[in-house]
ROSE-4610 file (N, C-alpha, C; in Angstrom, 1 decimal, always signed):
// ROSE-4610
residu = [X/X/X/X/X/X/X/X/X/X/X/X/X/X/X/X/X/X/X/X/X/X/X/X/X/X/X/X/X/X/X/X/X/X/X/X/X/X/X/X/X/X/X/X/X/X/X/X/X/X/X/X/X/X/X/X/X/X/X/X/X/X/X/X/X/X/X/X/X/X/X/X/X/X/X/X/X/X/X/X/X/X/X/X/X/X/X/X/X/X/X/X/X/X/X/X/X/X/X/X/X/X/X/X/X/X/X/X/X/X/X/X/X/X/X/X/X/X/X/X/X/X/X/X/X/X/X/X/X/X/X/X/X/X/X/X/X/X/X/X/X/X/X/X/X/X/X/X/X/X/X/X/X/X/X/X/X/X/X/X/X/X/X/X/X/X/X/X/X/X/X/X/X/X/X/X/X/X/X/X/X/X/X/X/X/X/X/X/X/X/X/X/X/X/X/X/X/X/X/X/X/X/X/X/X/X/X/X/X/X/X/X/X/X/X/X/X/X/X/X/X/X/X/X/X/X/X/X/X/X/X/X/X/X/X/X/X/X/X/X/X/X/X/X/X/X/X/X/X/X/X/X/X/X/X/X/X/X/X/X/X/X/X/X/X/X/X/X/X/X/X/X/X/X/X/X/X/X/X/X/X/X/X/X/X/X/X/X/X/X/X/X/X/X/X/X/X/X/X/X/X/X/X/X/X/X/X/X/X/X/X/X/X/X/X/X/X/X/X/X/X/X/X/X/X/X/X/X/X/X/X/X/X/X/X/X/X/X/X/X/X/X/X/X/X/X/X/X/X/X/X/X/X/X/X/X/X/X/X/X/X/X/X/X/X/X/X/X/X/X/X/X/X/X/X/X/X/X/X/X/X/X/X/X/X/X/X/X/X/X/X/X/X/X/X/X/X/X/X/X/X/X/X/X/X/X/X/X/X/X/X/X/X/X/X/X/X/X/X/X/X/X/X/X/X/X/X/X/X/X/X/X/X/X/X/X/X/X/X/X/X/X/X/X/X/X/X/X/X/X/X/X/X/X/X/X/X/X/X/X/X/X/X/X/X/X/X/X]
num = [1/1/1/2/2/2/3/3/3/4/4/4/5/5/5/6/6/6/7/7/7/8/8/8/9/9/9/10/10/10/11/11/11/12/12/12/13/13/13/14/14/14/15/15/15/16/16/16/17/17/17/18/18/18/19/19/19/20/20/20/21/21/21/22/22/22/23/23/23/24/24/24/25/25/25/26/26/26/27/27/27/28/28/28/29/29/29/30/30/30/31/31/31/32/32/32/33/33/33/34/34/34/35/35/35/36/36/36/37/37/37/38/38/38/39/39/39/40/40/40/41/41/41/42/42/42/43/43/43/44/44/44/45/45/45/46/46/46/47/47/47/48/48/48/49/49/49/50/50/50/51/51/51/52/52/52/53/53/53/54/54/54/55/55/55/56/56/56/57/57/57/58/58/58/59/59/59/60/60/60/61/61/61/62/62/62/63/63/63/64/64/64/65/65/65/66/66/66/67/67/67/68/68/68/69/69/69/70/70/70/71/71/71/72/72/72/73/73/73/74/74/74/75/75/75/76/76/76/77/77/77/78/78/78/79/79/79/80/80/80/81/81/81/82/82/82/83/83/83/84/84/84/85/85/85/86/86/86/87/87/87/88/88/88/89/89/89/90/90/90/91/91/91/92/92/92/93/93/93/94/94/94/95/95/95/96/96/96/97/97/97/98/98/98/99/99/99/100/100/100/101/101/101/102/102/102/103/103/103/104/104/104/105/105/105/106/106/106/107/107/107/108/108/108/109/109/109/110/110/110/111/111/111/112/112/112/113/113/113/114/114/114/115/115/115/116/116/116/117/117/117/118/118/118/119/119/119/120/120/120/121/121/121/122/122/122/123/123/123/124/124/124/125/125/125/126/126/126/127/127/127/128/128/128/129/129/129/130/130/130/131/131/131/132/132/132/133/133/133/134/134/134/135/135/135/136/136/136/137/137/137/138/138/138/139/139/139/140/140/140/141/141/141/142/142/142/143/143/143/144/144/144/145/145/145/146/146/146/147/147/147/148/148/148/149/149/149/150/150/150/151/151/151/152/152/152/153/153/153/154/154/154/155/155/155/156/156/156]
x = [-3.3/-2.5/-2.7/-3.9/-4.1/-4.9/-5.5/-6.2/-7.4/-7.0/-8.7/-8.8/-8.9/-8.7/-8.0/-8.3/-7.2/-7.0/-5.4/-5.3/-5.4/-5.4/-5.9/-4.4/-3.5/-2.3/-0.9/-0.1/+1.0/+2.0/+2.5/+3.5/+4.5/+5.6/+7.3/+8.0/+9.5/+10.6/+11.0/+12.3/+13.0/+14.2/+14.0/+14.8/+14.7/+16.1/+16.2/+15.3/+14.3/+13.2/+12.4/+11.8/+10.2/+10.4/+11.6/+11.9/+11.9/+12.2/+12.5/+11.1/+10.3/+9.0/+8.1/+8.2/+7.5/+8.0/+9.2/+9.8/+9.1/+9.0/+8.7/+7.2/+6.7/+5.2/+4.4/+5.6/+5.7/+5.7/+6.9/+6.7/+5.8/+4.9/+3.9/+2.6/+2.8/+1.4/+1.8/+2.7/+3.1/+3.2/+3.4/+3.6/+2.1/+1.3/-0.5/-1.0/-0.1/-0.8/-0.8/+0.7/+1.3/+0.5/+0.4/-0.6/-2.0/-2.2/-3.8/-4.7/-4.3/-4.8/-5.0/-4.8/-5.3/-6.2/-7.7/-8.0/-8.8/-9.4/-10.1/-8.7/-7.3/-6.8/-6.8/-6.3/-6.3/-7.4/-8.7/-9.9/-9.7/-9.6/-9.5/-8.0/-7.5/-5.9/-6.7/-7.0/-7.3/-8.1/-9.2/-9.8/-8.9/-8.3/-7.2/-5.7/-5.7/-4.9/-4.9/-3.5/-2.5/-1.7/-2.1/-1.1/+0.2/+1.6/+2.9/+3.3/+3.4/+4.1/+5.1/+6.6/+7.6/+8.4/+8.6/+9.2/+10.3/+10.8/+11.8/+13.1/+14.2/+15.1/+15.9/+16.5/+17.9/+16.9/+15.6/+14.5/+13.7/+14.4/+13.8/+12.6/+13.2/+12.5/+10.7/+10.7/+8.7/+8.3/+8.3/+8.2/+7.8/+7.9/+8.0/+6.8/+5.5/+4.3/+4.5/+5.2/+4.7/+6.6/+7.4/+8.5/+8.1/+7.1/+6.9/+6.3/+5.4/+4.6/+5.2/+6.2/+7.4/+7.6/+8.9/+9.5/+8.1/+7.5/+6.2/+6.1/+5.5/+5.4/+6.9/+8.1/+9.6/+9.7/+9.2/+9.2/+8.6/+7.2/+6.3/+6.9/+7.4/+7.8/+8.9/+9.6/+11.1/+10.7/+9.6/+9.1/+8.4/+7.6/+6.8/+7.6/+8.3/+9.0/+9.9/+11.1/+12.3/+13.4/+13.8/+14.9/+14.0/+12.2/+11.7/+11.7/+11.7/+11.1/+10.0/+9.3/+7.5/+7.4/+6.2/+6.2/+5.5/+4.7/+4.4/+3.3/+2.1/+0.8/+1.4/+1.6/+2.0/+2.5/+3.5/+3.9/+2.7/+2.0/+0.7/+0.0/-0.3/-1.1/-0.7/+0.5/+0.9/+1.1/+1.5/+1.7/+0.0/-1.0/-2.2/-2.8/-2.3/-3.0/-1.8/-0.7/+0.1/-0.4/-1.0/-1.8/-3.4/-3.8/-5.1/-4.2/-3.5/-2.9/-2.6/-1.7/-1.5/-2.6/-3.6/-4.5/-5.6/-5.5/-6.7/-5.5/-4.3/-4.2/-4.8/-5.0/-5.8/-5.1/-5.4/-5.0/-5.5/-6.4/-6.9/-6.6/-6.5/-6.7/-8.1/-8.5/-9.4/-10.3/-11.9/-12.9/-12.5/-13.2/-12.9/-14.1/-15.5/-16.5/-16.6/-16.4/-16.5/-17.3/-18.2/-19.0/-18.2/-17.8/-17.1/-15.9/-16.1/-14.7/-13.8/-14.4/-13.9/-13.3/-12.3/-11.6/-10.7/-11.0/-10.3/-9.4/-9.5/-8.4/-8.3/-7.3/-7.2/-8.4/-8.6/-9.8/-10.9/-11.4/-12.5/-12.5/-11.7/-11.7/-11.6/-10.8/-10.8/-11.8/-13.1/-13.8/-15.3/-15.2/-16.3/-16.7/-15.5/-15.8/-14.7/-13.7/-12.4/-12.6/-11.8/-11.3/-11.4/-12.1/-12.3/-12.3/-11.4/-11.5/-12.0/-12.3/-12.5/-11.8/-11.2/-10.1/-10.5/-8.2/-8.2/-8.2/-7.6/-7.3/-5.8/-5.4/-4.4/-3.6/-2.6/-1.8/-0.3/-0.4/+1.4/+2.0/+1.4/+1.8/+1.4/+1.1/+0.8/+1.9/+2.1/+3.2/+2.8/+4.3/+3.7/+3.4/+4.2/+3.2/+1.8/+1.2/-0.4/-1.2/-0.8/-1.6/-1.8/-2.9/-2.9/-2.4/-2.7/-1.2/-2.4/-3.2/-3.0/-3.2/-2.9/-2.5/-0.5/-0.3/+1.4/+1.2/+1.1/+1.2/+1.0/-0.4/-0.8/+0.5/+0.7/+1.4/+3.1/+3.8/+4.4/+4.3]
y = [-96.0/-95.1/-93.7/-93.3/-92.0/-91.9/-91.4/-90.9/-90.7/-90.0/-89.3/-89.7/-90.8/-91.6/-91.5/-92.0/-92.4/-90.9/-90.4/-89.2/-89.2/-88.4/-88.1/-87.6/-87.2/-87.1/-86.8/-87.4/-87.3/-86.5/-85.3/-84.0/-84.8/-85.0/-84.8/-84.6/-84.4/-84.3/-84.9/-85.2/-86.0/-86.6/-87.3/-87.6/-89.0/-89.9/-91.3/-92.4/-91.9/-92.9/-92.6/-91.7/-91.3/-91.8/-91.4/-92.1/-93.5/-94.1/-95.2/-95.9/-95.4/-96.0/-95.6/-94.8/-94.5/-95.6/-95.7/-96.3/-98.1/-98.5/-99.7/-99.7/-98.9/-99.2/-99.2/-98.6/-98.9/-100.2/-101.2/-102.4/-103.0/-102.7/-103.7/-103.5/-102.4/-101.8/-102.4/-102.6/-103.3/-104.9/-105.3/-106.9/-107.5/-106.0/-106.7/-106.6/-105.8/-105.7/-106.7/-107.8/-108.6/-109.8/-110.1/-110.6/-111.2/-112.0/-112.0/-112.7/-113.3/-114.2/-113.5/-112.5/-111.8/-110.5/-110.9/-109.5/-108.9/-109.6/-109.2/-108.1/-108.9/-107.8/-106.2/-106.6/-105.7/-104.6/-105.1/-104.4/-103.6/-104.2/-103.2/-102.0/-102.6/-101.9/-100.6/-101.0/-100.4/-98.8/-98.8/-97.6/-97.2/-97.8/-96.9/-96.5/-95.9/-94.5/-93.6/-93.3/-92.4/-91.5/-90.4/-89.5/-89.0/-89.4/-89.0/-87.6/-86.2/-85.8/-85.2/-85.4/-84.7/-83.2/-82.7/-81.0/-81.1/-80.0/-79.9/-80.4/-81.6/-81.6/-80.4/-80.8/-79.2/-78.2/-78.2/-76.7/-77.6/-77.2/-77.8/-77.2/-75.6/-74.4/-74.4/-75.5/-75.9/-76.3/-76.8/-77.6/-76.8/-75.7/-74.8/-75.1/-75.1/-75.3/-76.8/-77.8/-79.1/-79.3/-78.7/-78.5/-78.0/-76.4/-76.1/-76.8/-77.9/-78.6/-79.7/-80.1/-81.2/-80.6/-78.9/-78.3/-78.3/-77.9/-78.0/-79.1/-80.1/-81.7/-82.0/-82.1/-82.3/-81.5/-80.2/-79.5/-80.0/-80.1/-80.5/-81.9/-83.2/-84.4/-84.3/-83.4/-83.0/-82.7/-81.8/-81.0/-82.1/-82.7/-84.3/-84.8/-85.8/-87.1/-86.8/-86.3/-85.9/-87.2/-88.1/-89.0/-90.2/-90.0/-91.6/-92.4/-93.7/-94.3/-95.4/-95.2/-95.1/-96.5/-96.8/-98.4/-97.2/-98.2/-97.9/-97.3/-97.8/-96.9/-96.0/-95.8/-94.3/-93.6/-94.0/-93.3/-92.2/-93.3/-93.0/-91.9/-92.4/-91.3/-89.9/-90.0/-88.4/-87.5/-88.5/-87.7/-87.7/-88.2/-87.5/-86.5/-86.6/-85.5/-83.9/-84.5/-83.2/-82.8/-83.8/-83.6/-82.4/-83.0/-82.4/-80.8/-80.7/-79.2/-78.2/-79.0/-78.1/-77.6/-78.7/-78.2/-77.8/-77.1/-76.3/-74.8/-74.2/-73.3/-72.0/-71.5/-70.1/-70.3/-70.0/-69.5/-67.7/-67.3/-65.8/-65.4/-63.8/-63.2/-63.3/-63.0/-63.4/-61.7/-61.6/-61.2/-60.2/-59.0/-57.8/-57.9/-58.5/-58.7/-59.4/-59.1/-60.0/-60.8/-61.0/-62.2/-63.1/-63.1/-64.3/-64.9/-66.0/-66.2/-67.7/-67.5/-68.2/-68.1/-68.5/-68.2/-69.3/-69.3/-70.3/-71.0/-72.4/-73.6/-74.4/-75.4/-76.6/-77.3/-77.4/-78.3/-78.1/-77.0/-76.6/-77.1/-77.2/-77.6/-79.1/-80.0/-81.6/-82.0/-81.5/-82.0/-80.8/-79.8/-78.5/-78.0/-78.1/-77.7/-77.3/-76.6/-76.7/-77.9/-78.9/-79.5/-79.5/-80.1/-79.7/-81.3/-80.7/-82.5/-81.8/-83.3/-82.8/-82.6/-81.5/-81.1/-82.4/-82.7/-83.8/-83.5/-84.7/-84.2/-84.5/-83.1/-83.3/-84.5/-85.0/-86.3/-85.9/-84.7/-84.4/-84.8/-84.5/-85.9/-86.9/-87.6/-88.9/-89.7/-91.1/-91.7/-92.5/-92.6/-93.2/-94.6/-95.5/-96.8/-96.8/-95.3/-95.5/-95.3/-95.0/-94.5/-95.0/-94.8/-95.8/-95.2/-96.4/-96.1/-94.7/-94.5/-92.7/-91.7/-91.6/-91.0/-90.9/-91.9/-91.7/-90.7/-90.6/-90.0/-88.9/-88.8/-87.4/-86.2/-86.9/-86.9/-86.3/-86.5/-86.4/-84.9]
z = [-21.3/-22.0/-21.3/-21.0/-20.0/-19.5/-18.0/-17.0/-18.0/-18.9/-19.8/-20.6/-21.0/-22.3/-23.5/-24.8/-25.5/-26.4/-26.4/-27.0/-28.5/-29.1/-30.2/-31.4/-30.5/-31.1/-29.8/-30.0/-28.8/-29.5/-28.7/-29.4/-28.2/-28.8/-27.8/-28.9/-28.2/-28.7/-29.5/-30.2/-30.4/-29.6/-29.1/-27.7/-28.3/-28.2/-28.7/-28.5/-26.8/-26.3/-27.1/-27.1/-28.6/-29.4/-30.1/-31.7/-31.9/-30.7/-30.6/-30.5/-29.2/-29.1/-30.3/-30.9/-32.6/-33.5/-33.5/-34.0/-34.3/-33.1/-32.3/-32.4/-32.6/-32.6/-34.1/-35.0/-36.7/-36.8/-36.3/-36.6/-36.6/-34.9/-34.9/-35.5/-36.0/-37.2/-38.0/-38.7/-40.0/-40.1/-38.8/-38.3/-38.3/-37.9/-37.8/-39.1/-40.2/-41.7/-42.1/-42.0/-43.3/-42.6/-41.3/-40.7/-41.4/-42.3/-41.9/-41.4/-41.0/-39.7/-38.4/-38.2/-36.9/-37.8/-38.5/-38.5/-37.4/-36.4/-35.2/-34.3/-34.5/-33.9/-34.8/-36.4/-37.1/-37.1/-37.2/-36.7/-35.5/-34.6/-33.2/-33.2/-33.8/-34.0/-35.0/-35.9/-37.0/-36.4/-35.0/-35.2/-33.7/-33.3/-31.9/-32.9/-33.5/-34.2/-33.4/-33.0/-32.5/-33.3/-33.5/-34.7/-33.5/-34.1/-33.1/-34.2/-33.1/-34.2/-33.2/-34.0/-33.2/-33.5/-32.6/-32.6/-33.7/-34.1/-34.9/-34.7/-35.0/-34.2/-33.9/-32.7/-32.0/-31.9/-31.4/-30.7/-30.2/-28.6/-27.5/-27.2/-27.1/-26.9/-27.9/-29.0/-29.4/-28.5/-27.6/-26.2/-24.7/-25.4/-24.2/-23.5/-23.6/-22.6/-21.8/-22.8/-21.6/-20.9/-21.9/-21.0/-19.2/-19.7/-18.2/-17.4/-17.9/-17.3/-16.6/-17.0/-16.9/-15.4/-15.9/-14.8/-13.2/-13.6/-12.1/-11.6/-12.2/-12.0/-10.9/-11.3/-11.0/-9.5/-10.1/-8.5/-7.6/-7.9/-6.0/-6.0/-7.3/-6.8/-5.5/-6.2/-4.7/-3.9/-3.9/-2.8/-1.8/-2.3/-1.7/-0.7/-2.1/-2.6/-1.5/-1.8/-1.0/-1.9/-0.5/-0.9/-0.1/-0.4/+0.2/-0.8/-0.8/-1.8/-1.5/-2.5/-2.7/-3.5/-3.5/-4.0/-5.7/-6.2/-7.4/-7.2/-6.3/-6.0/-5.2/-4.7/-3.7/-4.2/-5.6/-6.4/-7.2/-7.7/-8.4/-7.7/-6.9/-5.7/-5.6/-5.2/-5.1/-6.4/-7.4/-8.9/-9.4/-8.8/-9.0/-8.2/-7.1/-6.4/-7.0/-7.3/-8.0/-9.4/-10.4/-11.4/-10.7/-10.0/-9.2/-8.8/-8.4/-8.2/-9.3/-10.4/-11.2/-12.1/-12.2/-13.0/-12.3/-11.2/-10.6/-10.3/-10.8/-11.1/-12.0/-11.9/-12.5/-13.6/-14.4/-15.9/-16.2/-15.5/-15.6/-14.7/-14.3/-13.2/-12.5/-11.3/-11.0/-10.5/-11.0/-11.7/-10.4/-10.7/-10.2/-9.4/-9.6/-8.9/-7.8/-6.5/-5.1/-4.7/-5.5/-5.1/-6.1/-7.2/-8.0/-7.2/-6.8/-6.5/-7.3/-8.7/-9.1/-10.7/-10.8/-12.3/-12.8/-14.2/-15.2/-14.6/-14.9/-14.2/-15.5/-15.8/-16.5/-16.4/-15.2/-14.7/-15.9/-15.8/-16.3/-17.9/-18.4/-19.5/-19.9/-18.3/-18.4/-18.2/-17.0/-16.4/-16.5/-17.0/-16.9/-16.0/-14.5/-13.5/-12.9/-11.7/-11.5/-10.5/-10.3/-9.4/-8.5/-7.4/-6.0/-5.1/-4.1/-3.4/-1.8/-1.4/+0.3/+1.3/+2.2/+3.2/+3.7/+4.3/+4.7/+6.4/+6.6/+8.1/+8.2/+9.3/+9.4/+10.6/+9.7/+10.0/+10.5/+10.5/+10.8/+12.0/+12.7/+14.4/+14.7/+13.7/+14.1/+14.2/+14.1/+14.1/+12.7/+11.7/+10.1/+10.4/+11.5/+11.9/+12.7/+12.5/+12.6/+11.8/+10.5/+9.3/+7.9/+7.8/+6.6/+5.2/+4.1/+2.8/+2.2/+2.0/+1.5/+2.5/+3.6/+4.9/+4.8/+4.3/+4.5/+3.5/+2.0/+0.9/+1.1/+1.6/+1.7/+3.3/+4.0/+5.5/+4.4/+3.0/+2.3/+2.2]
């Protein structure tokens, strides 16, 4: 269900797919109540509780933070992506190393003191550190039938 484990409440829209998947996942809460012959599943079902709450209908505009979050994500995909098409893992791959970007953006201005050179990220709050991966090497002349499958992605 997510990279960081299981959420604790999922905020979207009302958009016909949410409603619909809320919708759809009422039944089968209700399908494992009348159920009783499955209480080993009812049990496990029972403590993975998901609270869905949805925005107001017609105000898109409550949305505004993961709206922007959407708009960023969409951008470096184009910027990447282009018009290639990516199997499922490569897909994966690059929408994590674009996750790994956006959330090592600054959220603060950065400290007036010159030896600090470090300030508030998303990171710091997923992981209690910002984000840090190892410089790759660069692949830009290579030929893509010499490189391996996270060398294409990253080469993107």
């Amino acid at each position: 269900m997510s990279r960081r484990g299981k959420p604790i409440t999922i905020f979207s829209d009302n958009a016909t797919n949410f409603t619909g998947a809320h919708n759809t996942l009422k039944e089968i809460k209700n399908f494992f109540k009348i159920n009783h012959n499955l209480d080993p599943i009812q049990n496990f079902l029972g403590n993975q509780f998901v609270q869905w709450k949805f925005i107001p209908a017609n105000s898109p505009h409550w949305g505004g933070l993961w709206e922007a979050g959407i708009k960023a994500t969409k951008f470096h995909l184009r910027r990447v992506v282009g018009n290639h098409t990516l199997t499922f893992e490569q897909f994966l791959t690059v929408l994590i190393e674009i996750e790994g970007i956006l959330n090592s953006r600054p959220l603060s201005p950065l400290s007036s003191d010159p030896n600090d050179f470090t300030c508030l990220t998303p990171g710091h709050f997923l992981i209690g550190d910002p984000i840090t991966s190892i410089p790759e090497i660069n692949v830009m002349n290579v030929p893509d039938n010499r490189l391996k499958f996270w060398q294409l992605c990253t080469k993107m």
